[in-house]
N, C-alpha and C positions, 0 to 999 in steps of 0.2 A: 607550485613547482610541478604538478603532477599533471594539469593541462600543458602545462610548455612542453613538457616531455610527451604529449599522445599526439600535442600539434604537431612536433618535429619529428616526432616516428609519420601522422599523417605523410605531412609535407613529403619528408623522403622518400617512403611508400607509393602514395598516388600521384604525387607530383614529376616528382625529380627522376621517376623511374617506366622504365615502360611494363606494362602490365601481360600486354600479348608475350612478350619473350621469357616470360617468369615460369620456369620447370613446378611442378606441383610441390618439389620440397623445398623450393626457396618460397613459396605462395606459403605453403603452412609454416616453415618457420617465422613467416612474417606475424602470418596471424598468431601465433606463439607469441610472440614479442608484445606484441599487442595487448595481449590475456595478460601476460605479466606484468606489465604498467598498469594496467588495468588493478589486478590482484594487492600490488602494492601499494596505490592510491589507496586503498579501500581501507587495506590493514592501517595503515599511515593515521587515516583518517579516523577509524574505531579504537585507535591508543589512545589517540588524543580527546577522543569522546567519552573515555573510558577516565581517562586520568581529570577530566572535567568534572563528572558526573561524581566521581568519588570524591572530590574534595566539596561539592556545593551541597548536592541533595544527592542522597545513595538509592533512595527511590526511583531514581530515572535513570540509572544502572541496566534495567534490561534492556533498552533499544542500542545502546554501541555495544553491548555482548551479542545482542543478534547480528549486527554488521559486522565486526570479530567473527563470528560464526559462520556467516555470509562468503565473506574473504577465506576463510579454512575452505570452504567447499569448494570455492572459485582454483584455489592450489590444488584440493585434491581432485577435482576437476580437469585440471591441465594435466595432471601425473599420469590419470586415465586415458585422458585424450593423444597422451604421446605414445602412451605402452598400446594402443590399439593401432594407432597412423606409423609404427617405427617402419622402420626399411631395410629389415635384415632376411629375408626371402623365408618368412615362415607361415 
């Protein structure tokens, strides 16, 4: 599900739209968009490696807590990246 959704943000993105006419805050909230599907595949993906790992072998529990971890930074990440790019003249 998580490729259909970065193909179709592609698609609409690069494809279906023109690139020269895109103001720099419609360019970053693109790329926003992006980080975010991005972010949510990731966490999606470390649940469910998370919820695997504890039910088979709890030894193999550390690598989807580092992708877990991974995906937290990817969020706080983005949090970062907007409170520095915002657009309120300061």
């Amino acid at each position: 599900m998580a490729v259909f959704d970065v193909s179709k943000f592609m698609l609409e993105e690069e494809v279906l739209s023109s690139s020269a006419t895109k103001s720099p805050a419609k360019q970053r909230e693109a790329l926003l968009k992006f980080f975010v599907i991005i972010a949510i595949a990731i966490s999606l993906e470390s649940l469910v490696f998370v919820f695997d790992a504890g039910t088979k072998d709890i030894t193999t529990l550390i690598y989807p807590t580092l992708l877990l971890v991974s995906a937290i930074l990817v969020v706080v990440g983005l949090g970062v990246y907007q409170r520095l790019t915002r657009d309120d003249g300061q």
